[in-house]
C-alpha positions in Angstrom: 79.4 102.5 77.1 75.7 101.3 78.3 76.5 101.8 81.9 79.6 102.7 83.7 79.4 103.5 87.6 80.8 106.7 88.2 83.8 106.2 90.6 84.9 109.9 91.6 81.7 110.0 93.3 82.3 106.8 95.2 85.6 107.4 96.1 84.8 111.6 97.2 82.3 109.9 99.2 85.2 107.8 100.8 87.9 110.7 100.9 85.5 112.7 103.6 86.1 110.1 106.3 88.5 111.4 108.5 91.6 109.0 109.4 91.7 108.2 112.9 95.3 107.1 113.4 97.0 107.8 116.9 100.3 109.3 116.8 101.7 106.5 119.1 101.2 103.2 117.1 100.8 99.8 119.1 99.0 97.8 116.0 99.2 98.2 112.2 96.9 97.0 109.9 98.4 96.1 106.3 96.1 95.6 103.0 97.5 93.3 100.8 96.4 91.2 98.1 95.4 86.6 97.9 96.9 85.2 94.3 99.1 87.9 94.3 102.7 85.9 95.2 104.9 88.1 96.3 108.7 88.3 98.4 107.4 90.2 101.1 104.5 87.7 102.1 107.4 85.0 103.0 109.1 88.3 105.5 104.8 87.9 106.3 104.6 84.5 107.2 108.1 84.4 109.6 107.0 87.6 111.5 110.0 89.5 110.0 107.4 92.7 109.9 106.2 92.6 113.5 110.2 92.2 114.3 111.6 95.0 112.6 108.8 96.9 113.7 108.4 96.3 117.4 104.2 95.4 117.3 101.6 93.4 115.9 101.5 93.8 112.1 97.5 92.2 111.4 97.2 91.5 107.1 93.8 92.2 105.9 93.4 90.9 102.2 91.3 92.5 99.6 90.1 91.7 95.8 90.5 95.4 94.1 92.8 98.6 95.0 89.8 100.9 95.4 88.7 99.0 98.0 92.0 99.5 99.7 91.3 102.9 99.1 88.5 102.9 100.9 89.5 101.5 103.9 92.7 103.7 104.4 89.7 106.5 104.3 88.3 105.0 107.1 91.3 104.4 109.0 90.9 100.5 109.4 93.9 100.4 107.3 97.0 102.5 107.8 99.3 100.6 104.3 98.4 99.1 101.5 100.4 96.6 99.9 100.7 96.4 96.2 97.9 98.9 95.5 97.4 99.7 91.2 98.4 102.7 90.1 94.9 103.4 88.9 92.8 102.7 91.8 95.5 105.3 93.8 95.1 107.9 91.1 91.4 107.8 91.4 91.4 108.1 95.2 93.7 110.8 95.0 92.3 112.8 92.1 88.7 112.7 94.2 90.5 114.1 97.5 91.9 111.5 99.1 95.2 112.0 100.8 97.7 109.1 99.9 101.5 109.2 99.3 103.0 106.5 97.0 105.9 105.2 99.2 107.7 102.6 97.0 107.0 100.6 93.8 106.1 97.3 95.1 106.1 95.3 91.6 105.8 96.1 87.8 103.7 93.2 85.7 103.1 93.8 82.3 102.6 90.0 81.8 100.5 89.5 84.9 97.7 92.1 83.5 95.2 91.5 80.9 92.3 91.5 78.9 91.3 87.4 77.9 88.6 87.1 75.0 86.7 84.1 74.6 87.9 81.3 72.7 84.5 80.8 71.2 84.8 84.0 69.1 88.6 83.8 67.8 88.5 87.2 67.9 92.6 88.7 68.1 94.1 91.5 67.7 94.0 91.5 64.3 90.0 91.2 64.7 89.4 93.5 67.7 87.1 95.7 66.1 84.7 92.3 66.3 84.4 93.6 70.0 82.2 96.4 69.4 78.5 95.3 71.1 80.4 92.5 73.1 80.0 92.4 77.1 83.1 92.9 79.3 83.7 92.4 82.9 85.9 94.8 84.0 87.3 95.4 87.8 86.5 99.3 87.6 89.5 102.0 88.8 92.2 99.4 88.9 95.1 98.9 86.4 93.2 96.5 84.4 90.6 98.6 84.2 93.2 101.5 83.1 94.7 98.6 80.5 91.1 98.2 79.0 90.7 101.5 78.4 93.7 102.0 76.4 93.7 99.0 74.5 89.8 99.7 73.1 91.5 103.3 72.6 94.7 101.4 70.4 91.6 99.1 69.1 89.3 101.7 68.1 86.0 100.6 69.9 83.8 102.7 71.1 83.1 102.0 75.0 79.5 103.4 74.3 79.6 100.0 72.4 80.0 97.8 74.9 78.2 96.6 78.2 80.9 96.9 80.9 80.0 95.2 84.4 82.2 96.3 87.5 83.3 92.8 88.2 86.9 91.6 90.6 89.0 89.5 88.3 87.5 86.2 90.3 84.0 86.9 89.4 85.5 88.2 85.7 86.9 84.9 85.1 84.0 82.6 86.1 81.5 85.1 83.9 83.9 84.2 81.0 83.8 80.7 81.8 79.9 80.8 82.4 79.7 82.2 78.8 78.1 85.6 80.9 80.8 87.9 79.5 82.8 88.3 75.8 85.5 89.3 77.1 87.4 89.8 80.7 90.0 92.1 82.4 91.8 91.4 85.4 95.2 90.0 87.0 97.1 87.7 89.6 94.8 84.2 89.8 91.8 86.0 88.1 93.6 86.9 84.5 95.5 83.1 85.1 91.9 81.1 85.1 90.7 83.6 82.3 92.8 82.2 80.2 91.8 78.9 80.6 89.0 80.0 78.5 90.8 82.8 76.1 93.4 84.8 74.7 95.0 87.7 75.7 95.2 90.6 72.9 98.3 92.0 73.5 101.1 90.7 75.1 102.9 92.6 78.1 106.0 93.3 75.8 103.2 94.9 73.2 101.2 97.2 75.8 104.7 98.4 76.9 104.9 99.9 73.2 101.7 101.5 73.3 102.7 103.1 76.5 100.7 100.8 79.2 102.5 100.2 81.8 101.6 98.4 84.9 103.0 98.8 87.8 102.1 98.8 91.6 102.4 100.9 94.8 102.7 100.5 98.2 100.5 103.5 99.5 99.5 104.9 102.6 97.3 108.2 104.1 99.6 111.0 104.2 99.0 111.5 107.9 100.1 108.4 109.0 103.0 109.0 106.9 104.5 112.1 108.6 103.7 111.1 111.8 105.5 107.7 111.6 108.2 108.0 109.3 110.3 105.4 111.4 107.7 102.8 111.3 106.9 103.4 107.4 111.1 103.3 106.7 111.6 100.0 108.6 108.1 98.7 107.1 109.9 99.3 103.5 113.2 98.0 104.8 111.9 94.3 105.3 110.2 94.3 101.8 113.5 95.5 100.3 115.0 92.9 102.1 112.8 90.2 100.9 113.0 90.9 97.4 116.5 90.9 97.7 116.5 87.8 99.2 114.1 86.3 96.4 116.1 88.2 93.1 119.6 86.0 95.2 117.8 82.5 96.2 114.1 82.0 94.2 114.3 78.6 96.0 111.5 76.1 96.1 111.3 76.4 99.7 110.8 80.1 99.8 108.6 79.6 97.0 106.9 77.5 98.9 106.1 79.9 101.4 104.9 82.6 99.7 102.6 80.3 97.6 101.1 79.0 100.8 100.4 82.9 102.3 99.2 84.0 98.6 96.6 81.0 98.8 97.9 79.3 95.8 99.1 76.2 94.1 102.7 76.2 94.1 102.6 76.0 89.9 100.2 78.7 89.7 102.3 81.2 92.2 105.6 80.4 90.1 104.2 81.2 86.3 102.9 84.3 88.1 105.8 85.6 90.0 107.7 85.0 87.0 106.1 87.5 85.1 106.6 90.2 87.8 109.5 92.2 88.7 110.9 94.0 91.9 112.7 96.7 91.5 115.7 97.8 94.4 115.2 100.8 96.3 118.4 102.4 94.2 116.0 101.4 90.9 112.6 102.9 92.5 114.4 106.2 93.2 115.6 106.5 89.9 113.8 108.8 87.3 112.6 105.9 85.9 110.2 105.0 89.1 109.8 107.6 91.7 112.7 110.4 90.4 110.0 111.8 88.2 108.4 109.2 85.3 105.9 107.3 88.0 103.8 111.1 88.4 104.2 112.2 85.2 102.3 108.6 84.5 99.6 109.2 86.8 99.0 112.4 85.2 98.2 110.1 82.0 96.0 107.7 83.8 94.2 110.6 85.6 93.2 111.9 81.8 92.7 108.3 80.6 90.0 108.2 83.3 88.8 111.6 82.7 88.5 111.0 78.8 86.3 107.5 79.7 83.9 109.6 81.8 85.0 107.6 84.7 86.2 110.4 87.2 85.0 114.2 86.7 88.8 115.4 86.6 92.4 115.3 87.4 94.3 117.0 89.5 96.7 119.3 87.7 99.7 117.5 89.6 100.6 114.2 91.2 104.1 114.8 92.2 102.7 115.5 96.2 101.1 112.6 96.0 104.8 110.6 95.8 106.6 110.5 99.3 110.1 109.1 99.0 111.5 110.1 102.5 110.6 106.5 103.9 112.1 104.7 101.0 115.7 106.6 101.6 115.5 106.3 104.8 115.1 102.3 104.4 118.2 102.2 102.2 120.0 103.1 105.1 119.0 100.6 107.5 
Protein backbone atom coordinates (compact mmCIF):
# COMPACT_ATOMS: atom_id res chain seq x y z
CA UNK A 1 0.00 0.00 0.00
CA UNK A 2 1.18 3.87 -0.40
CA UNK A 3 0.53 4.68 3.15
CA UNK A 4 -1.03 2.82 5.96
CA UNK A 5 -0.78 4.33 9.65
CA UNK A 6 0.67 1.96 11.78
CA UNK A 7 -1.98 1.08 14.49
CA UNK A 8 -0.04 -1.14 17.17
CA UNK A 9 1.84 1.93 17.86
CA UNK A 10 -1.22 4.01 18.42
CA UNK A 11 -2.97 1.72 20.35
CA UNK A 12 0.55 0.66 22.70
CA UNK A 13 0.52 4.27 23.11
CA UNK A 14 -3.20 3.94 24.50
CA UNK A 15 -2.65 0.47 26.50
CA UNK A 16 -0.05 2.49 28.92
CA UNK A 17 -2.77 4.63 30.49
CA UNK A 18 -3.64 3.16 33.62
CA UNK A 19 -7.51 2.50 34.25
CA UNK A 20 -8.81 4.49 37.06
CA UNK A 21 -11.90 2.58 38.02
CA UNK A 22 -13.02 2.65 41.84
CA UNK A 23 -13.86 -0.62 43.26
CA UNK A 24 -17.26 0.91 44.52
CA UNK A 25 -19.12 1.96 41.27
CA UNK A 26 -21.82 4.90 41.61
CA UNK A 27 -21.73 5.77 37.63
CA UNK A 28 -20.98 3.74 34.55
CA UNK A 29 -20.13 4.98 31.35
CA UNK A 30 -21.16 2.68 28.23
CA UNK A 31 -19.66 3.17 24.57
CA UNK A 32 -21.93 2.27 22.08
CA UNK A 33 -22.44 2.88 18.56
CA UNK A 34 -25.31 5.86 16.30
CA UNK A 35 -26.82 3.78 13.02
CA UNK A 36 -26.09 0.86 14.74
CA UNK A 37 -29.97 -0.36 15.66
CA UNK A 38 -29.90 -2.59 18.09
CA UNK A 39 -32.45 -4.52 21.09
CA UNK A 40 -30.53 -3.29 23.78
CA UNK A 41 -30.81 0.55 22.89
CA UNK A 42 -34.85 0.22 23.38
CA UNK A 43 -33.70 -1.57 27.39
CA UNK A 44 -31.48 2.11 26.75
CA UNK A 45 -34.12 4.37 26.13
CA UNK A 46 -36.70 3.02 29.15
CA UNK A 47 -33.90 3.06 31.83
CA UNK A 48 -34.02 -0.80 32.03
CA UNK A 49 -29.97 -0.59 32.57
CA UNK A 50 -29.84 2.00 35.31
CA UNK A 51 -32.75 -0.33 36.94
CA UNK A 52 -31.27 -3.55 36.98
CA UNK A 53 -28.23 -1.97 37.89
CA UNK A 54 -29.01 0.34 40.80
CA UNK A 55 -27.00 3.76 39.22
CA UNK A 56 -26.74 6.06 36.55
CA UNK A 57 -25.80 4.19 33.33
CA UNK A 58 -24.37 7.64 30.98
CA UNK A 59 -24.09 6.23 26.84
CA UNK A 60 -21.29 7.83 25.16
CA UNK A 61 -21.46 7.11 21.21
CA UNK A 62 -18.51 6.68 19.02
CA UNK A 63 -17.77 6.23 15.08
CA UNK A 64 -15.00 3.22 15.11
CA UNK A 65 -14.04 0.38 17.85
CA UNK A 66 -10.51 1.61 18.21
CA UNK A 67 -11.72 4.53 19.53
CA UNK A 68 -13.58 2.59 22.07
CA UNK A 69 -10.46 1.11 22.73
CA UNK A 70 -8.98 4.02 23.52
CA UNK A 71 -11.17 5.32 25.85
CA UNK A 72 -11.54 2.16 28.11
CA UNK A 73 -7.55 2.86 28.24
CA UNK A 74 -8.19 5.91 29.71
CA UNK A 75 -10.81 4.93 31.99
CA UNK A 76 -13.66 7.35 30.68
CA UNK A 77 -15.23 4.28 29.61
CA UNK A 78 -15.66 1.12 31.76
CA UNK A 79 -17.99 -1.17 28.55
CA UNK A 80 -18.19 -1.04 25.23
CA UNK A 81 -21.15 -1.99 23.37
CA UNK A 82 -20.91 -3.77 20.21
CA UNK A 83 -17.15 -3.28 19.76
CA UNK A 84 -15.54 -5.32 16.18
CA UNK A 85 -13.64 -8.06 16.65
CA UNK A 86 -10.74 -6.42 14.95
CA UNK A 87 -10.46 -3.21 16.69
CA UNK A 88 -10.44 -5.54 20.14
CA UNK A 89 -7.80 -7.85 18.77
CA UNK A 90 -5.57 -4.96 17.91
CA UNK A 91 -5.97 -3.36 21.43
CA UNK A 92 -5.25 -6.45 22.88
CA UNK A 93 -2.45 -7.78 20.77
CA UNK A 94 -0.56 -4.15 21.59
CA UNK A 95 -1.19 -4.68 25.53
CA UNK A 96 -4.30 -3.64 26.29
CA UNK A 97 -6.16 -5.55 28.87
CA UNK A 98 -9.78 -6.31 27.60
CA UNK A 99 -12.05 -9.35 28.15
CA UNK A 100 -14.69 -10.16 25.47
CA UNK A 101 -17.90 -10.64 27.73
CA UNK A 102 -20.67 -11.66 25.26
CA UNK A 103 -21.22 -11.61 21.48
CA UNK A 104 -23.39 -8.72 21.05
CA UNK A 105 -24.39 -9.29 17.18
CA UNK A 106 -23.03 -11.19 14.12
CA UNK A 107 -23.63 -9.14 10.55
CA UNK A 108 -22.26 -10.51 7.58
CA UNK A 109 -24.82 -8.50 5.52
CA UNK A 110 -24.31 -5.23 7.48
CA UNK A 111 -20.39 -5.17 6.46
CA UNK A 112 -18.88 -4.26 3.35
CA UNK A 113 -16.72 -3.00 0.80
CA UNK A 114 -19.09 -0.69 -2.04
CA UNK A 115 -17.19 0.11 -5.40
CA UNK A 116 -18.28 2.85 -7.43
CA UNK A 117 -20.87 2.56 -9.91
CA UNK A 118 -18.91 4.63 -12.31
CA UNK A 119 -16.30 1.80 -12.81
CA UNK A 120 -18.63 -1.49 -13.02
CA UNK A 121 -15.99 -3.08 -11.60
CA UNK A 122 -17.43 -6.71 -9.77
CA UNK A 123 -16.22 -9.47 -8.57
CA UNK A 124 -15.61 -10.89 -11.61
CA UNK A 125 -13.38 -7.67 -12.42
CA UNK A 126 -11.75 -7.02 -9.11
CA UNK A 127 -8.34 -7.22 -10.16
CA UNK A 128 -9.44 -3.62 -12.05
CA UNK A 129 -8.89 -2.38 -8.39
CA UNK A 130 -5.19 -2.46 -8.40
CA UNK A 131 -4.02 1.56 -8.34
CA UNK A 132 -7.64 2.58 -7.14
CA UNK A 133 -8.11 4.67 -3.78
CA UNK A 134 -10.07 3.19 -0.80
CA UNK A 135 -11.27 4.66 2.33
CA UNK A 136 -11.01 2.28 4.77
CA UNK A 137 -12.01 2.74 8.77
CA UNK A 138 -8.42 1.23 9.87
CA UNK A 139 -8.44 -1.79 12.80
CA UNK A 140 -12.17 -2.45 12.61
CA UNK A 141 -14.02 -5.41 10.99
CA UNK A 142 -14.34 -3.64 7.82
CA UNK A 143 -11.08 -3.01 7.74
CA UNK A 144 -10.28 -6.88 8.65
CA UNK A 145 -13.06 -7.63 5.66
CA UNK A 146 -10.95 -5.48 3.20
CA UNK A 147 -7.96 -7.11 3.87
CA UNK A 148 -9.24 -10.47 3.11
CA UNK A 149 -11.20 -9.86 0.29
CA UNK A 150 -8.00 -7.97 -1.71
CA UNK A 151 -6.27 -11.26 -0.30
CA UNK A 152 -9.32 -13.69 -2.15
CA UNK A 153 -8.97 -10.82 -5.06
CA UNK A 154 -5.40 -10.92 -5.44
CA UNK A 155 -4.50 -7.14 -5.28
CA UNK A 156 -1.68 -6.08 -3.94
CA UNK A 157 -2.41 -3.34 -0.98
CA UNK A 158 1.06 -1.75 -2.07
CA UNK A 159 -1.37 -0.94 -5.01
CA UNK A 160 -3.68 0.97 -3.59
CA UNK A 161 -3.93 4.45 -1.69
CA UNK A 162 -5.77 3.50 1.54
CA UNK A 163 -7.12 6.59 3.68
CA UNK A 164 -8.09 5.82 7.42
CA UNK A 165 -11.58 7.13 6.94
CA UNK A 166 -15.13 6.24 9.62
CA UNK A 167 -17.69 4.68 7.36
CA UNK A 168 -19.55 8.33 7.33
CA UNK A 169 -16.76 10.16 5.89
CA UNK A 170 -16.06 6.71 3.54
CA UNK A 171 -19.41 7.06 2.13
CA UNK A 172 -19.49 10.80 1.29
CA UNK A 173 -15.71 10.41 -0.37
CA UNK A 174 -17.41 7.73 -2.59
CA UNK A 175 -20.17 9.95 -3.22
CA UNK A 176 -17.75 13.12 -3.81
CA UNK A 177 -16.03 10.87 -6.39
CA UNK A 178 -12.66 11.28 -3.70
CA UNK A 179 -12.42 7.55 -3.27
CA UNK A 180 -12.77 4.14 -5.86
CA UNK A 181 -13.96 2.27 -3.54
CA UNK A 182 -15.24 2.25 0.34
CA UNK A 183 -15.40 -0.01 3.43
CA UNK A 184 -17.48 0.37 6.29
CA UNK A 185 -20.95 -0.70 8.04
CA UNK A 186 -24.29 0.28 9.89
CA UNK A 187 -25.60 3.84 8.13
CA UNK A 188 -22.05 4.33 6.47
CA UNK A 189 -21.98 0.94 4.24
CA UNK A 190 -26.17 1.69 3.70
CA UNK A 191 -25.42 5.38 1.95
CA UNK A 192 -22.32 3.74 0.14
CA UNK A 193 -24.45 1.91 -1.64
CA UNK A 194 -26.35 4.50 -2.92
CA UNK A 195 -23.41 5.03 -5.03
CA UNK A 196 -22.12 1.20 -5.53
CA UNK A 197 -21.95 -2.33 -5.29
CA UNK A 198 -20.86 -4.61 -2.83
CA UNK A 199 -18.31 -7.41 -4.10
CA UNK A 200 -19.29 -10.09 -2.11
CA UNK A 201 -22.33 -10.82 -0.53
CA UNK A 202 -22.46 -11.72 3.34
CA UNK A 203 -23.44 -15.38 2.48
CA UNK A 204 -20.13 -15.30 0.10
CA UNK A 205 -17.43 -13.81 2.74
CA UNK A 206 -18.94 -16.47 5.13
CA UNK A 207 -17.34 -19.08 2.56
CA UNK A 208 -14.12 -17.55 2.36
CA UNK A 209 -13.97 -17.58 6.12
CA UNK A 210 -14.91 -13.74 6.98
CA UNK A 211 -16.96 -13.57 9.55
CA UNK A 212 -18.24 -10.59 11.30
CA UNK A 213 -19.21 -10.45 14.40
CA UNK A 214 -19.26 -8.10 17.43
CA UNK A 215 -18.27 -7.89 21.16
CA UNK A 216 -19.34 -6.40 24.11
CA UNK A 217 -15.80 -5.76 25.79
CA UNK A 218 -14.62 -4.31 28.82
CA UNK A 219 -10.90 -3.66 30.90
CA UNK A 220 -10.26 -6.66 32.67
CA UNK A 221 -10.00 -4.84 35.90
CA UNK A 222 -13.21 -3.58 35.97
CA UNK A 223 -14.28 -6.95 35.16
CA UNK A 224 -13.07 -8.82 38.28
CA UNK A 225 -13.82 -6.27 40.50
CA UNK A 226 -17.53 -6.00 39.41
CA UNK A 227 -18.69 -9.13 38.27
CA UNK A 228 -22.27 -8.48 39.68
CA UNK A 229 -22.61 -5.25 37.89
CA UNK A 230 -21.10 -6.74 34.46
CA UNK A 231 -23.63 -10.10 34.91
CA UNK A 232 -26.85 -7.92 35.39
CA UNK A 233 -25.40 -5.34 32.66
CA UNK A 234 -25.56 -8.60 30.24
CA UNK A 235 -28.77 -9.83 31.78
CA UNK A 236 -30.84 -6.73 30.31
CA UNK A 237 -29.23 -7.09 26.87
CA UNK A 238 -30.19 -10.79 26.84
CA UNK A 239 -33.36 -9.79 27.86
CA UNK A 240 -33.90 -7.35 25.13
CA UNK A 241 -32.95 -9.42 22.33
CA UNK A 242 -35.22 -11.87 23.56
CA UNK A 243 -37.80 -9.60 23.66
CA UNK A 244 -37.03 -8.35 19.98
CA UNK A 245 -36.31 -12.34 18.37
CA UNK A 246 -40.46 -12.84 20.30
CA UNK A 247 -42.25 -9.23 19.33
CA UNK A 248 -39.98 -7.21 16.38
CA UNK A 249 -43.00 -4.80 16.59
CA UNK A 250 -43.18 -1.42 14.94
CA UNK A 251 -43.35 0.19 18.16
CA UNK A 252 -40.20 -1.25 19.63
CA UNK A 253 -38.79 -0.67 16.35
CA UNK A 254 -39.63 2.50 16.72
CA UNK A 255 -37.64 3.00 19.68
CA UNK A 256 -34.63 1.74 18.91
CA UNK A 257 -34.59 3.63 15.51
CA UNK A 258 -35.15 6.82 17.41
CA UNK A 259 -31.96 6.09 20.05
CA UNK A 260 -29.75 4.69 16.95
CA UNK A 261 -30.49 8.17 15.20
CA UNK A 262 -32.13 6.74 12.24
CA UNK A 263 -35.09 6.68 9.91
CA UNK A 264 -37.32 4.00 10.83
CA UNK A 265 -36.79 2.27 7.05
CA UNK A 266 -33.20 2.61 7.34
CA UNK A 267 -32.88 0.93 11.03
CA UNK A 268 -35.24 -2.02 9.77
CA UNK A 269 -33.19 -3.10 6.43
CA UNK A 270 -30.30 -2.92 8.84
CA UNK A 271 -31.37 -4.84 11.84
CA UNK A 272 -32.59 -7.25 9.47
CA UNK A 273 -29.37 -8.21 8.39
CA UNK A 274 -28.01 -8.76 11.98
CA UNK A 275 -28.43 -11.54 14.32
CA UNK A 276 -28.45 -11.91 18.23
CA UNK A 277 -27.40 -14.80 19.45
CA UNK A 278 -28.88 -16.26 23.21
CA UNK A 279 -26.61 -16.59 25.96
CA UNK A 280 -27.00 -20.68 25.65
CA UNK A 281 -25.78 -19.89 21.66
CA UNK A 282 -22.74 -17.46 22.79
CA UNK A 283 -21.43 -20.12 25.12
CA UNK A 284 -21.43 -22.66 22.69
CA UNK A 285 -18.18 -23.71 20.82
CA UNK A 286 -19.50 -21.98 18.14
CA UNK A 287 -19.15 -18.30 19.92
CA UNK A 288 -17.34 -18.13 23.13
CA UNK A 289 -16.79 -22.27 23.91
CA UNK A 290 -13.61 -22.01 21.75
CA UNK A 291 -14.22 -20.84 17.82
CA UNK A 292 -14.52 -16.86 18.75
CA UNK A 293 -10.35 -17.06 20.00
CA UNK A 294 -9.35 -19.32 17.74
CA UNK A 295 -10.73 -16.43 15.21
CA UNK A 296 -8.98 -13.75 16.69
CA UNK A 297 -5.90 -15.61 16.37
CA UNK A 298 -6.71 -15.36 12.43
CA UNK A 299 -7.41 -11.74 12.48
CA UNK A 300 -4.32 -11.00 14.75
CA UNK A 301 -2.14 -12.71 11.65
CA UNK A 302 -4.40 -10.98 9.00
CA UNK A 303 -3.20 -7.84 10.61
CA UNK A 304 0.27 -8.88 11.08
CA UNK A 305 0.58 -10.19 7.34
CA UNK A 306 -0.85 -6.36 6.17
CA UNK A 307 1.91 -4.70 8.15
CA UNK A 308 -0.78 -3.13 10.26
CA UNK A 309 0.32 -4.33 13.83
CA UNK A 310 3.97 -5.62 14.61
CA UNK A 311 2.58 -9.03 15.97
CA UNK A 312 0.13 -11.25 17.66
CA UNK A 313 -0.09 -12.57 20.72
CA UNK A 314 0.45 -16.24 20.71
CA UNK A 315 -3.11 -16.70 22.48
CA UNK A 316 -6.41 -14.96 22.82
CA UNK A 317 -8.33 -17.39 24.85
CA UNK A 318 -7.48 -14.94 28.25
CA UNK A 319 -8.67 -12.37 26.51
CA UNK A 320 -12.46 -14.19 26.54
CA UNK A 321 -14.24 -13.83 30.05
CA UNK A 322 -17.45 -15.78 30.16
CA UNK A 323 -18.11 -15.75 34.00
CA UNK A 324 -20.43 -12.63 33.60
CA UNK A 325 -22.36 -14.12 30.71
CA UNK A 326 -23.24 -17.43 33.01
CA UNK A 327 -23.87 -15.65 35.66
CA UNK A 328 -26.58 -13.56 33.61
CA UNK A 329 -28.25 -16.79 32.49
CA UNK A 330 -29.16 -17.23 35.83
CA UNK A 331 -30.80 -14.15 36.75
Amino acid sequence: MKKITKLMSAMAAAAVLTSTQATAQEELTVAYFLEWPMPMMAAKAEGKYDEALGMKVNWVSFETGTAMSAAMASGDVQIAVSQGVPPFVVATSAGQDLQVVDVAVSYSENDNCVVSSELEIDKNSAAELAGKRVAVPLGTAAHYGFLRQMDHFGVALDTLTIVDMAPPEGAAALDQGAVDFACGYGGGLGRMKEHGNVLLTGSEKEELGILVFDVTSAPSDFIAENPEIMAKFLAVTAAANTRWAESGSDELLSTIAKEAGMELDAAKAAIATMEFPTIEEQLSEKWLGGNAQTFMEGVAQVFVKAGSIDAAKSSYVNNVNVGPLTAAAQQ
